[in-house]
C-alpha positions in Angstrom: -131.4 21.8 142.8 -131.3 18.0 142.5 -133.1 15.3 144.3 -135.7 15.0 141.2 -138.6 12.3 141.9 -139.3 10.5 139.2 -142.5 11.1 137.8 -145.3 8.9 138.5 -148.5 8.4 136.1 -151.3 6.1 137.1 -153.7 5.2 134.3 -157.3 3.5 134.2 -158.9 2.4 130.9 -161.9 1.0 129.6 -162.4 -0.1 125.9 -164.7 -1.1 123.8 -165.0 -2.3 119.8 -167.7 -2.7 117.6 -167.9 -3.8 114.2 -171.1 -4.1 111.8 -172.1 -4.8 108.1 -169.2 -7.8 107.5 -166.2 -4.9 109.4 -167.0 -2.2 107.1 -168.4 0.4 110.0 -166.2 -0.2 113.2 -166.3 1.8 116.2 -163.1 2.1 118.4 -164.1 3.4 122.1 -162.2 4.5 125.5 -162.8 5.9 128.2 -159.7 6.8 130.3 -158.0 8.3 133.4 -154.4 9.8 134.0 -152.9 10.7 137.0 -149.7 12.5 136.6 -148.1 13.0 140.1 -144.4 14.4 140.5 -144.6 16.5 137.2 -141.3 17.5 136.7 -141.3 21.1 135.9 -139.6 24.3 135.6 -139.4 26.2 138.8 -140.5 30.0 138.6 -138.5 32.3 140.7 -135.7 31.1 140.5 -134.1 31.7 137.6 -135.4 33.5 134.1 -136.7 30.3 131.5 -134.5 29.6 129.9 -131.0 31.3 131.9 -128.2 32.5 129.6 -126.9 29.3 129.2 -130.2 27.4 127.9 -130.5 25.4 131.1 -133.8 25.4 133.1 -134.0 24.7 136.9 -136.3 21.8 137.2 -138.2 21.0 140.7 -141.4 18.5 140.9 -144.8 19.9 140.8 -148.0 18.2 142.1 -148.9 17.3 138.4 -152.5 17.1 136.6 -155.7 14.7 136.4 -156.8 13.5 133.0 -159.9 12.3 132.4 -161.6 11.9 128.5 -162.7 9.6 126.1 -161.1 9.0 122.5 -162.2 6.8 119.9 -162.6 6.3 116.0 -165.2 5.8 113.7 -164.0 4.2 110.3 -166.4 3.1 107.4 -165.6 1.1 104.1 -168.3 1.3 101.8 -165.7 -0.4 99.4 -162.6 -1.6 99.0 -161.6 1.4 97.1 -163.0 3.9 99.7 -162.9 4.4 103.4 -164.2 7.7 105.5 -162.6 7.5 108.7 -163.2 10.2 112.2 -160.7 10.1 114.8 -161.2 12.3 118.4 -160.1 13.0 121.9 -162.2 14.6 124.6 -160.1 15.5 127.3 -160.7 17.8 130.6 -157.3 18.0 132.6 -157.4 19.3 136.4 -154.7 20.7 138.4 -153.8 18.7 141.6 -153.0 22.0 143.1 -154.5 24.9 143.8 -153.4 28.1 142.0 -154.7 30.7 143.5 -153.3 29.5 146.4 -150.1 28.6 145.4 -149.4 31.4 142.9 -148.7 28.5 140.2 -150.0 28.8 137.1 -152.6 26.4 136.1 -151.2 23.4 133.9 -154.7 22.7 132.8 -154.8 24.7 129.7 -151.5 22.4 128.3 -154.6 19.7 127.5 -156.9 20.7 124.7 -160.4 19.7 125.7 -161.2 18.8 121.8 -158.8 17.1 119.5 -160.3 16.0 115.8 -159.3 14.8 112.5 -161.7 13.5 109.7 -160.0 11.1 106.5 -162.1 10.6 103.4 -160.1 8.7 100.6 -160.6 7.3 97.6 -158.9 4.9 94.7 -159.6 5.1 91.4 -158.6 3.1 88.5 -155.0 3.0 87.7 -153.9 3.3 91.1 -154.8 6.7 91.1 -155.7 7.9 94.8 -157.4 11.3 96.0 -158.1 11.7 99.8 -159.0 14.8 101.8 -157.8 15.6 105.9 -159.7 17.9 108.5 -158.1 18.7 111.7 -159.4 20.7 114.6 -157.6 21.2 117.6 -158.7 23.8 120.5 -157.3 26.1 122.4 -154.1 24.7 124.6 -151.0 26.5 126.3 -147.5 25.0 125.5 -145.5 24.4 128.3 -141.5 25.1 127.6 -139.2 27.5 126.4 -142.0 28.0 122.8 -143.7 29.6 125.4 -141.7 31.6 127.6 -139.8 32.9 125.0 -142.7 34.7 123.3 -144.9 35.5 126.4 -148.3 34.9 124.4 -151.4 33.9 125.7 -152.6 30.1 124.7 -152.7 29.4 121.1 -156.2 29.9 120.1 -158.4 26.7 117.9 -157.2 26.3 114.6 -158.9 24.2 111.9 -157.1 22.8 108.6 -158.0 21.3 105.5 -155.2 19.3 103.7 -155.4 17.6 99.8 -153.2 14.6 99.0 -153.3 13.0 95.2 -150.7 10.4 94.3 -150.1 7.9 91.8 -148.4 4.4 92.2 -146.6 2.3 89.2 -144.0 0.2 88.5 -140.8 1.4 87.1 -137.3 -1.1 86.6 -139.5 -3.8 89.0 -139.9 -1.3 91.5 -142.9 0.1 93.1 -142.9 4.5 92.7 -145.2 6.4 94.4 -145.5 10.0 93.7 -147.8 12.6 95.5 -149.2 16.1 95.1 -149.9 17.4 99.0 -151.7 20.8 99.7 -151.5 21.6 103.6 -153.6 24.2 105.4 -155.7 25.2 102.2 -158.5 27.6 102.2 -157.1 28.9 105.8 -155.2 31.0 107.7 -151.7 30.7 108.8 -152.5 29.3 112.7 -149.1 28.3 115.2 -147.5 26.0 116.5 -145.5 25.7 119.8 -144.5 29.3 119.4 -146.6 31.8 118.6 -144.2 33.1 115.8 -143.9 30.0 114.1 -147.1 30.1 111.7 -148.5 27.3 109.9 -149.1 28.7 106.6 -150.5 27.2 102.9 -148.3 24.6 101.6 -147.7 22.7 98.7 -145.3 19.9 97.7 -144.0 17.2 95.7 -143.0 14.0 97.0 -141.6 10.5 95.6 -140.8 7.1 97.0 -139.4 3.8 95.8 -139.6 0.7 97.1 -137.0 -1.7 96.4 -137.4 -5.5 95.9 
């Protein structure tokens, strides 16, 4: 098609940061707007997503208001330990209309809840033990994930991920070794595509940093 606007986002935000007990609670606030105009998107009609060739025929769209607040809450009883909550609030409108245009709503690409929750811990030795929560809500990925497997937005998903390491010295360097466990105690949920599923996991990893 050709003769692509650029896309314009305008963006308002307010912050604000707290800290008590000598900066062991903090408080990380904002409250934000986003105004996407110009979206460059794929055009329906025109041709299937994605043609035989893998190219998509792109045209602007009227685009999609953002409004939310995101923040963190992060507490350190101790040097050794910290608990730490992270979120996103988010309520997206279309700047079009779609029952009258026959567009599909672009909405449901923003999920209105978005949270993760770190509690860690160091124990002698250089030991360390910490435990992740994540929840995200429902959301619709835009792109050829999506078209491909003609499925209806990704429901929630919640998961639950373990992580114990162990750093020492070895030949003047510093090793670090970890045990992680991903999506435990769940089941499989997707991402981008509906047929790609997120399932239990566990792995080995080791690092060395060299002086």
């Amino acid at each position: 098609l050709g003769g692509l606007d650029p896309e314009v986002m305008l963006a308002w935000v307010l912050g604000w940061l707290g800290n008590w007990f000598d900066r062991r609670l903090s408080l990380d606030l904002k409250a934000f707007r986003e105004e996407i105009r110009h979206e460059v998107i794929a055009m329906p009609g025109l041709a299937p997503e994605p043609i035989s060739d893998g190219a998509l025929i792109l045209g602007n769209g009227p685009g999609v208001n953002i409004t939310g607040l995101e923040g963190q809450l992060q507490y350190r009883p101790s040097p050794r330990d910290l608990a730490s909550l992270q979120f996103s609030l988010a309520d997206a409108d279309d700047r079009f209309d779609p029952a009258s245009t026959g567009r599909a709503s672009e909405a449901g690409r923003t999920p209105h809840l978005t949270l993760s929750l770190l509690l860690a811990h160091t124990f002698s030795h250089d030991i360390q033990l910490s435990l992740g929560y994540y929840h995200i809500d429902e959301m619709r990925w835009q792109g050829a994930g999506e078209v491909a497997t003609g499925k209806l937005p990704l429901p929630a998903y919640d998961r639950f991920d373990l992580r114990l390491a162990k750093r020492f010295r070895w030949s003047a360097q510093d090793v670090l070794v970890e045990l992680i466990a991903q999506n435990i105690g769940n089941d499989a949920y997707a991402e981008f595509r509906a047929d790609n599923q997120f399932d239990t996991r566990y792995f080995l990893r080791a690092s060395v940093q060299f002086h």
